[in-house]
Steps between C-alpha positions, in 0.01 A plus 500: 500500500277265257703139517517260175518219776217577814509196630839392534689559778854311627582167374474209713814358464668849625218481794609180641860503412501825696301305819778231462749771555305646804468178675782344394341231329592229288407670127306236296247731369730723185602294247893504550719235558756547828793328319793614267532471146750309303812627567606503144216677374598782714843455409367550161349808565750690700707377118263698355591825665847455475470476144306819489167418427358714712316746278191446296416189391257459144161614534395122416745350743878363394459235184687289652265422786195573244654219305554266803127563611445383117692205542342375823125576373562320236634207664232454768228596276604445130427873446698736352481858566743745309783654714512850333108534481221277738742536872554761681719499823310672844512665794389188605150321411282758727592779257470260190131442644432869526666587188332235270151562670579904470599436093227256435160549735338837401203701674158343525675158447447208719748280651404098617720376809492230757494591871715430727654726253897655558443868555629653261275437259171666548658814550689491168158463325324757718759830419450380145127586538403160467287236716704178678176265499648223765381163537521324801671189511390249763765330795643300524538386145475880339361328194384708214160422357552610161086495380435769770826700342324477149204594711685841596623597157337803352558723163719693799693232568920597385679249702529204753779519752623153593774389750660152500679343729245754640575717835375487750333144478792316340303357280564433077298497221455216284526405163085475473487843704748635222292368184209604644650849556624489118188418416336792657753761409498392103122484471418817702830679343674599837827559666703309727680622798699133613731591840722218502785647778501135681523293167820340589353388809268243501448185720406093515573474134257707329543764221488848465273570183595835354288719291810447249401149456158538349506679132197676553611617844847605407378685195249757767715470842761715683671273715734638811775386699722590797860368552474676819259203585713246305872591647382598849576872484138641522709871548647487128165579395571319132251359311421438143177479252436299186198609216479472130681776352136712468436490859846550582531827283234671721643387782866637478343834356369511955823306569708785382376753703426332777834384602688522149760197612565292824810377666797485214752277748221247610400448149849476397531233799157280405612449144812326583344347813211341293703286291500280728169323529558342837500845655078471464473165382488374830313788750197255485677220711674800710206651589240138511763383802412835695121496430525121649655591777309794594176287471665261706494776786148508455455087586323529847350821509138615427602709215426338096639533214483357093852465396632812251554354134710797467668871583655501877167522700268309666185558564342409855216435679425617850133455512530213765679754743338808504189672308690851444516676203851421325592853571445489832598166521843594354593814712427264808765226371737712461468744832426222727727199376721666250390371140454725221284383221278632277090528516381394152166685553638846312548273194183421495170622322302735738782404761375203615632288740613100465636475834797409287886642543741520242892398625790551308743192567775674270722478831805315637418204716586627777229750460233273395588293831412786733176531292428186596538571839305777504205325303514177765403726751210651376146323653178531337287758668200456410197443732 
């Protein structure tokens, strides 16, 4: 059988999650946290099916969440985007991704991203027929050097990809990255893909600079979200997108037959549940207290790291213990001491390999403090 996707084979995160489970490991490699969610939001949902909603929900998503989503947009970025005709509500923001990509990116077409690069992004572009042209970002700062993207543009060139607070390297783009990416995008008349699932969670006083913020960026830019990511409950599976109503046409005529509508009760539950503002408001200070004290684990050993600006993972260094490749590297931590992370190596262009690991600190304390163990006893190895 001819495959649309040769080269892909099982995702990393299922890989080492599944090692975790073999060895019995500590799982910091998926992206999940390993606590509950707020009781009343589950309250709120199990509401919802009381009351019936059980059955489809809109094809768009419920208004009253599209109009919440509105609300908060507007808010944080002095945006607007219409309820009934620029959001549409998702199985969360991995099929928003595929589905804008699928409406939008068309054979022939090439498509600029940034490596380490989430996974789910070059194979979107490829079954569309199209080319993912990555550029490599540099550790430990995973900068992007915006003359050599101008460098890479061609008459091909549909759409740059762009992810920030950016997984896996917890790093954010700036304002000057942002109007240099407008600047780009308006003169060379190109789309905007702007995954934003970690916007509410961003650290040491900085700010999250959405494509929404910058006219000429809003006006060519599909920008997703996950409140799987946002409410801890990765398994709901519920995102949302935002485009101008021309982008967001094509997309909902792929939306509709792709999944038609997502879950009716956990929308129903989000739209009452984000009237409050403190229920996101305040994830950056939530999750800044357990990046701190997972780095604090780290004080003593070998291993280095750049704090994360943003998302729930930190990147790390292990070149001062051992000169594996990550992947190697990574199967060893967690068979021999019982430590799953993940090896950031498959994000990268041509696979190569950083000697850096990517840990998600999305955990209870108690967790991260057995980490910490772990890591302590870990010697550098090398001769």
């Amino acid at each position: 059988m001819k495959s649309k996707l040769p080269n892909t084979t099982t995702s990393i995160f299922s890989v080492m999650s599944a090692m975790a489970a073999k060895y019995g490991a500590l799982n910091l490699s998926q992206g999940f946290p390993n606590f509950e969610i707020d009781p009343l939001l589950s309250d709120l949902v199990a509401k919802a099916m009381r009351e019936g909603h059980n059955q489809y929900a809109p094809m768009p998503g419920l208004l009253s969440l599209r109009e919440q989503i509105s609300a908060q947009t507007q808010a944080a970025h002095n945006k607007y985007y219409d309820p009934d005709s620029e959001i549409t509500i998702t199985a969360g923001a991995t099929q928003a991704i595929y589905t804008a990509i699928t409406a939008l990116v068309h054979p022939g077409d090439e498509v600029i991203l940034f490596a380490p690069a989430y996974d789910c992004y070059a194979p979107a572009v490829e079954i569309q027929g199209a080319k993912a042209v990555a550029l490599q970002l540099e550790a430990p700062t995973y900068r992007i050097d915006w003359e050599l993207v101008k460098e890479h543009i061609t008459i091909k060139t549909r759409m740059l990809i762009i992810n920030s607070p950016h997984n896996p390297s917890g790093t954010l783009l700036s304002e000057n990255d942002m109007l240099a990416l407008e600047q780009l995008v308006v003169e060379h008349d190109l789309l905007v893909l702007s995954d934003e699932v970690y916007q509410h969670i961003v650290f040491d006083g900085q700010t999250h600079y959405s494509a929404a913020r910058f006219e000429g960026l809003a006006a060519r830019s599909v920008i997703t979200a996950s409140f799987g990511k946002t409410f801890h409950a990765t398994g709901w599976k519920l995102g949302y997108c935002l485009a101008p109503k021309p982008l967001m046409e094509e997309i909902r005529k792929v939306h509709q037959y792709l999944v038609f509508s997502v879950n009716h009760p956990v929308q129903r539950a989000l739209a009452t549940y984000l009237e409050e503002p403190s229920h996101y408001s305040n994830l950056g200070a939530f999750y800044q207290q357990k990046r701190d004290t997972f780095l604090q684990g780290l004080e003593g050993t070998a291993f280095k790291a750049v704090p994360s600006g943003g998302t729930y993972f930190q990147m790390v260094d292990y070149s001062a213990i051992s000169s594996e490749g990550d992947i190697d590297f990574a199967a060893r931590l967690t068979q021999e001491y019982g430590l799953a992370a993940i090896p950031t190596s498959v994000f990268n262009k041509e696979e190569r390999n950083d000697h850096m690991l990517r840990f998600c600190f999305a955990k209870t304390d108690q967790t991260l403090a057995e980490a910490a163990a772990i890591l302590k006893q870990i010697q550098p190895q090398l001769a």
